[in-house]
C-alpha positions as CSV (number, residue, x, y, z in Angstrom):
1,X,-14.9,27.0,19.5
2,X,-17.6,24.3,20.8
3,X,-16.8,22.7,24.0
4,X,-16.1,19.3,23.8
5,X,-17.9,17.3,26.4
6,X,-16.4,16.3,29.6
7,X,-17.1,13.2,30.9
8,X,-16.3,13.9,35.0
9,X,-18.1,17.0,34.9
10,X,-21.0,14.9,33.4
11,X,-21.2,12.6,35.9
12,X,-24.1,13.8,37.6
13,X,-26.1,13.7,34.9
14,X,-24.8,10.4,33.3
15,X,-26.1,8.8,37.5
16,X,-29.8,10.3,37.1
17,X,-30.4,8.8,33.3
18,X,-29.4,5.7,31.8
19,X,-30.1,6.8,28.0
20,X,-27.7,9.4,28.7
21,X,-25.2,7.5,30.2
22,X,-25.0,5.0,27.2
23,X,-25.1,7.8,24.7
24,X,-21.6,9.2,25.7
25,X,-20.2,5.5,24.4
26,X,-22.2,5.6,21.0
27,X,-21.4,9.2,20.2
28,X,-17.8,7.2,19.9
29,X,-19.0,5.4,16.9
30,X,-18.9,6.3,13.0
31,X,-21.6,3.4,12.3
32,X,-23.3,0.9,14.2
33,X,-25.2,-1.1,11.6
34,X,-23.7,-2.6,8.2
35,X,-25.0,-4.7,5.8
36,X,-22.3,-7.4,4.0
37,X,-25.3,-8.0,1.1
38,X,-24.9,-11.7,-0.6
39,X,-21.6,-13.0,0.1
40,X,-20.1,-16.5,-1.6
41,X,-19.5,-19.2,0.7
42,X,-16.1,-19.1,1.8
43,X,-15.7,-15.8,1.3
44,X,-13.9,-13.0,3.8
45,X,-16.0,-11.1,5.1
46,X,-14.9,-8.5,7.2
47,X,-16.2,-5.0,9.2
48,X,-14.3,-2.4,11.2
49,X,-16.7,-0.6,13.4
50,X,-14.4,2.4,14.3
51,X,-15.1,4.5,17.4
52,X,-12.6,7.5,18.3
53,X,-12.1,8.6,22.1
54,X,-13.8,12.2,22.0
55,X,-13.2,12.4,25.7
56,X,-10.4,13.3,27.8
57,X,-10.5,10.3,30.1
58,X,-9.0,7.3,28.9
59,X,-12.1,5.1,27.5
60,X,-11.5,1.1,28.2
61,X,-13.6,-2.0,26.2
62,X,-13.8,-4.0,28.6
63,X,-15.6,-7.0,26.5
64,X,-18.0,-7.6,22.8
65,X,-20.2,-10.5,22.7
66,X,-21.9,-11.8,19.4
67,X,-26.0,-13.1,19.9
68,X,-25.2,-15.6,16.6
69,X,-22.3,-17.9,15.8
70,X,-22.5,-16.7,12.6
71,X,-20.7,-13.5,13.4
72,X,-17.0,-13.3,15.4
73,X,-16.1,-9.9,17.4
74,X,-13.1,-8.6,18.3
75,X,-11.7,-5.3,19.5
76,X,-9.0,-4.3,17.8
77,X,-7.3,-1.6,20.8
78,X,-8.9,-2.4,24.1
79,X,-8.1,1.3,25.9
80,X,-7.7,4.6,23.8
81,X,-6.6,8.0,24.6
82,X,-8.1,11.1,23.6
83,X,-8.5,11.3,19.5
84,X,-7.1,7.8,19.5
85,X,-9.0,5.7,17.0
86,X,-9.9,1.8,17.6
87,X,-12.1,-0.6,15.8
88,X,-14.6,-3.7,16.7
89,X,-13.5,-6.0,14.1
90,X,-16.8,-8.0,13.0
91,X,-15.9,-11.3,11.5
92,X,-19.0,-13.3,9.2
93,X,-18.9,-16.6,9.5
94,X,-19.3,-17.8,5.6
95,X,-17.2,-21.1,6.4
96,X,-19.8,-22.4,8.5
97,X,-23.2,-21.0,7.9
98,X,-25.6,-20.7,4.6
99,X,-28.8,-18.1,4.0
100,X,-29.5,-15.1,5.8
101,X,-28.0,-14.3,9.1
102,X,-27.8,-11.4,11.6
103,X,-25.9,-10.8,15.2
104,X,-25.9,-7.5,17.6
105,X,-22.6,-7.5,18.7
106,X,-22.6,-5.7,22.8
107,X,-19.4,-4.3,22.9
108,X,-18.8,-3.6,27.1
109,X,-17.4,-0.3,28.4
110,X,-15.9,-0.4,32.0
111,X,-13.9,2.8,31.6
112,X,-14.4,5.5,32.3
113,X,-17.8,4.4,32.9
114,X,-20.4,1.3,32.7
115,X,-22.0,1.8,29.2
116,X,-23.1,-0.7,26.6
117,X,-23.7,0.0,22.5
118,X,-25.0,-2.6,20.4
119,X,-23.9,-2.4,16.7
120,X,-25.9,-4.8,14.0
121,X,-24.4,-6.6,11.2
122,X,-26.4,-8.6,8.9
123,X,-26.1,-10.7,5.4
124,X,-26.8,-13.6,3.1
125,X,-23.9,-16.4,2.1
126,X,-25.0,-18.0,-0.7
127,X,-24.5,-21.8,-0.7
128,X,-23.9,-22.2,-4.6
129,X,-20.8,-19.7,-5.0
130,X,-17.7,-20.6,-3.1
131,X,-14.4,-19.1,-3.5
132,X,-11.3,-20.4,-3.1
133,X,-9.4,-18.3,-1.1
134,X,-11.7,-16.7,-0.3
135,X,-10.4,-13.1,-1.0
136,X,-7.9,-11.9,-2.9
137,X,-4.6,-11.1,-0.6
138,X,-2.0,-9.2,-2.3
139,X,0.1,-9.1,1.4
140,X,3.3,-6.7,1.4
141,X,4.1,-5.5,-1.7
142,X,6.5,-2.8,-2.5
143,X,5.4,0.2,-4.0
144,X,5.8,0.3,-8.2
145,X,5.4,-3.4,-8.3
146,X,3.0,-5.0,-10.5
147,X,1.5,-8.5,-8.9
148,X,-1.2,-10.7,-9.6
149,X,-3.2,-12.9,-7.8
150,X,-5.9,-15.9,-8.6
151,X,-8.7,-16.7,-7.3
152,X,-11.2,-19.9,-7.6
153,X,-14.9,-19.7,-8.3
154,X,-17.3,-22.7,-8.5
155,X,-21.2,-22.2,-9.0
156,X,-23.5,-25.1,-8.7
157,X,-27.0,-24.8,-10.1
158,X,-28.2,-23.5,-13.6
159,X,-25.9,-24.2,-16.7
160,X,-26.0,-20.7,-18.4
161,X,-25.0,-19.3,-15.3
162,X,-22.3,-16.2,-16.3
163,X,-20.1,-13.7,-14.9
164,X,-20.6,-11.4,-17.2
165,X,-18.2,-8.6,-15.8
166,X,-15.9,-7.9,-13.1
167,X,-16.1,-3.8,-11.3
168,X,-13.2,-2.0,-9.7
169,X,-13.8,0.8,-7.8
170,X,-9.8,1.6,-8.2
171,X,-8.4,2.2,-11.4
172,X,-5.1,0.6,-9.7
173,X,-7.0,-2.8,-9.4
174,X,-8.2,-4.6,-12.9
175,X,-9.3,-8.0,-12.5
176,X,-11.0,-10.4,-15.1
177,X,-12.9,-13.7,-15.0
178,X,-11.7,-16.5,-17.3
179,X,-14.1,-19.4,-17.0
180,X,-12.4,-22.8,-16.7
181,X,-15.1,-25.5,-16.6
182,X,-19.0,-26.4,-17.5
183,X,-21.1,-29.0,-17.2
184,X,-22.0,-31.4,-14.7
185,X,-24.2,-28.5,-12.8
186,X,-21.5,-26.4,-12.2
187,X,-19.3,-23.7,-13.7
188,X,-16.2,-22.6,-12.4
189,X,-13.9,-19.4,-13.5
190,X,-10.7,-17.7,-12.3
191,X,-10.8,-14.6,-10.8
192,X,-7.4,-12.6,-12.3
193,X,-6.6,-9.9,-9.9
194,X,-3.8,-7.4,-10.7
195,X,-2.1,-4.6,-8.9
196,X,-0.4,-2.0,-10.9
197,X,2.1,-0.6,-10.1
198,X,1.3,3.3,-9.6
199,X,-0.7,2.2,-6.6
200,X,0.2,4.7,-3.9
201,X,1.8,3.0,-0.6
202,X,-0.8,2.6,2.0
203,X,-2.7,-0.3,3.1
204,X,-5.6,-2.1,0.5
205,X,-9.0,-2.4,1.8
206,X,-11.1,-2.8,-1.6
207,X,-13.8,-4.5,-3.0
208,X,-14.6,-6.3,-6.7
209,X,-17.9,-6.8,-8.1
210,X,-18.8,-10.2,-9.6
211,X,-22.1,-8.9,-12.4
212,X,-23.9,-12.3,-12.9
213,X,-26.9,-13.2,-15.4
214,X,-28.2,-13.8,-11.9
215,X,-31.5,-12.2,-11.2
216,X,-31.8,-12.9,-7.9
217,X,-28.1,-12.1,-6.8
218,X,-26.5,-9.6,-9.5
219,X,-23.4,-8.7,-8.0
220,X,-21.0,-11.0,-5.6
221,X,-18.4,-8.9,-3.6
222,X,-14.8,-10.0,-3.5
223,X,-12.4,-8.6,-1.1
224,X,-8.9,-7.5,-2.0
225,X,-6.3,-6.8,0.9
226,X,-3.2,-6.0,1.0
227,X,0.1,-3.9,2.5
228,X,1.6,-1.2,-0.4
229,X,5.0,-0.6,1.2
230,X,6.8,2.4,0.6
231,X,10.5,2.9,-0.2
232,X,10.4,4.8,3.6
233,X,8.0,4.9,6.2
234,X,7.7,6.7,9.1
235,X,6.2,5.3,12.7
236,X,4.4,6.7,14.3
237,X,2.3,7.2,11.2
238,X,0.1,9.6,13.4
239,X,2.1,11.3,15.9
240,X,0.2,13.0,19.1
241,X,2.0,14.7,21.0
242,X,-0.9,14.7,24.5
243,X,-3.1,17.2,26.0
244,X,-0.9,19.9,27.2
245,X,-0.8,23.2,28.7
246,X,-0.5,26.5,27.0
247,X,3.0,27.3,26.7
248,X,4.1,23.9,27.6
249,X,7.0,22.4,25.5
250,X,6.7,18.5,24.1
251,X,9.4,16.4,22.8
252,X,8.5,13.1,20.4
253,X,10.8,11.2,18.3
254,X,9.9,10.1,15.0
255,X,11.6,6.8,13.0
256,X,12.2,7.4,9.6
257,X,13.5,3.4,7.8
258,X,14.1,2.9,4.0
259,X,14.6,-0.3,2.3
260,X,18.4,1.1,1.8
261,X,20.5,4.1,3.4
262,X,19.5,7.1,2.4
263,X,19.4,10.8,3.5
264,X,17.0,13.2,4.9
265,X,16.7,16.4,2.9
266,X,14.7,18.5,5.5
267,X,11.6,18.0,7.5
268,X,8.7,21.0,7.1
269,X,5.2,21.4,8.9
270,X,2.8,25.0,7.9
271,X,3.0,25.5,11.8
272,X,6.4,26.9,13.3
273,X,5.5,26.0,16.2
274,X,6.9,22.6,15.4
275,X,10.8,22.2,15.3
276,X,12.7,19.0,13.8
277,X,16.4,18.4,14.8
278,X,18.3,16.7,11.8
279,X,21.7,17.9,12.3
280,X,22.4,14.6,13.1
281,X,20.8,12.6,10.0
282,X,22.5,14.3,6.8
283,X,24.6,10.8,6.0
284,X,23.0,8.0,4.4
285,X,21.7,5.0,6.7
286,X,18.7,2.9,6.5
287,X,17.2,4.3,9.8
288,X,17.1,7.9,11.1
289,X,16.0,9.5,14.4
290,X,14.0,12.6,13.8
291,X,13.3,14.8,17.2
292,X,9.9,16.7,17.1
293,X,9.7,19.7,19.4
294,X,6.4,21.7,19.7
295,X,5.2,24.2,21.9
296,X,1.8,25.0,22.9
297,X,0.1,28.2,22.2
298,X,-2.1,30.2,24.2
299,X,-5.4,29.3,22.7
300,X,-7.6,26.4,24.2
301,X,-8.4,23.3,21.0
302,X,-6.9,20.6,18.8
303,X,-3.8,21.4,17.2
304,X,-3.5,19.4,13.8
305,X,-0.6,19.7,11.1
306,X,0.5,17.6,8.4
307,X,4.6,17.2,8.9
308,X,6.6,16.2,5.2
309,X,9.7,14.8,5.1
310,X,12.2,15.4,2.1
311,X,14.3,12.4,1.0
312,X,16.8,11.9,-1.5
313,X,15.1,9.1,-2.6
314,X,13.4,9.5,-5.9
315,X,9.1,9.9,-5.7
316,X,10.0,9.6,-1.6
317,X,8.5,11.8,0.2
318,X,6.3,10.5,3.5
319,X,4.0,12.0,5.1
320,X,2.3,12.1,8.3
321,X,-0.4,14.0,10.5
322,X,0.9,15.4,14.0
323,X,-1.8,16.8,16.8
324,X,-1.7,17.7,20.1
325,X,-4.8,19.4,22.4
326,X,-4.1,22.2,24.3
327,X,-6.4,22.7,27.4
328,X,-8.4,25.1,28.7
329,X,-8.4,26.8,31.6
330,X,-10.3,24.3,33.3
331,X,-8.1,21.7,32.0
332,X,-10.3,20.1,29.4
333,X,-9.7,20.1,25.7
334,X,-11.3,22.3,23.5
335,X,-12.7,21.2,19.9
């Protein structure tokens, strides 16, 4: 196993170089640059910058700060435990600002050190495409429904101007543009989003692609959101359990809630190490009480298991990742 790093026994070394002691806070980062391309005015346009505590102090963001008003930060989980994931949520201001624009977001760590990482979004909102909304938001849906959703696009500028097909990336997600007015210098369509219904639950974070007889701006992105709901669902949907010792017992309770009563089958996880009490959930409710039991093993690292729960619910079965990390001798984690 590699050692993870430790960031008290690093503090020496963190106090005698300053590029060292920011790099602990960007290691926490899957990106820090992204690129929202041409954008329609109006349009949502959002970024998660995810970062994941890789430490076994507690991190804390203390503060993010945008260099341009075209560009609105916000952190999504101000302090994180170890493996715990959080987000800076960059926001681009199409409402309120035309051509190309650019922001470094600082995000501020006070926790548990001073550190500082800039991440770098940049774009270009178009002034003659606005849509209206200006995604297409689905919301809460429940799973093996079929909605649809419209949205409204105006151009303004050259009178053969054409969508001349709309992409999804997800076979679950067709959409088609049905154009609705010409002349006067404009050309509007509507955008004719649906969502089948073998989408699995989960939530919806997608993209369509407008393909224009535009040269200079072939494709115009459209976001599509929404919330899949699932017959039953499970919280926590990730279930850690701490850093313990080897040998050291945990006890966690999971909450199982269906849209109407129903039973729990049985509960299995690969590792046996993990123990589920249902004795008490075998008649039908709506809401259920699972206990989770595990006991650390001798060896030093993360522990990660998928745990499946059995319904009697037809196509129900959740699903959920469990992990603990079991320290070392010297009390750290191991990867």
């Amino acid at each position: 196993m590699v050692r993870n790093t430790v960031l008290a026994v690093a503090v020496a070394v963190f106090a005698s170089c300053s590029a060292s002691a920011q790099d602990w806070a960007t290691k926490m980062f899957e990106s820090t640059r992204h690129e929202f391309g041409s954008v329609a005015r109006a349009a949502k346009a959002e970024y998660e910058f995810v970062l994941e505590n890789i430490y076994l102090e507690d991190v804390h963001i203390a503060a993010v700060r945008s260099s341009c008003g075209c560009t609105t930060a916000s952190i999504t989980k101000p302090t994180l435990k170890t493996y715990e994931k959080g987000a800076i949520l960059a926001h681009f201001n199409t409402d309120k600002f035309l051509g190309a624009k650019g922001a470094t977001l600082t995000v501020t760590f006070d926790k548990p050190f001073y550190a500082e990482v800039q991440l770098q979004v940049s774009g270009y909102i178009r002034s003659d495409v606005v849509l209206s909304p200006g995604q297409v938001d689905f919301g809460t849906v429940d799973q093996g429904s079929t909605v649809e959703k419209t949205v409204a696009l105006v151009y303004a500028g050259r009178s053969d101007w054409e969508v001349l097909e709309v992409k999804s990336l997800n076979p679950n997600i067709t959409a088609k543009a049905v154009e609705t007015g010409r002349g006067g210098g404009q050309v509007s369509y509507n955008l004719v989003v649906k969502l089948h219904e073998n989408s699995p639950s989960g939530c919806l974070n997608e993209h369509l692609l407008l393909v224009t007889n535009d040269r200079y701006a072939t494709e115009i992105p459209v976001g599509v959101e929404g919330i899949i709901q699932s017959g039953v669902v499970v919280s926590p949907a990730s279930l850690f359990l701490g850093v313990v010792q080897p040998g050291q017992k945990v006890t966690k309770q999971l909450v199982v809630k269906g849209n109407k009563p129903f039973r729990i089958v049985g509960v299995d996880c690969d590792d046996k190490q993990f123990k589920f009490d249902t004795s008490s959930e075998s008649s039908p409710k709506p809401l259920h009480f699972i206990p989770v039991t595990y006991v650390a093993g001798k060896e030093p690292g993360r522990v990660s298991q998928t745990i499946r729960i059995e319904t009697d619910l037809r196509d129900t079965a959740p699903v959920l990742s469990a992990y603990a990390v079991v320290a070392g001798q010297d009390g750290s984690p191991d990867r």
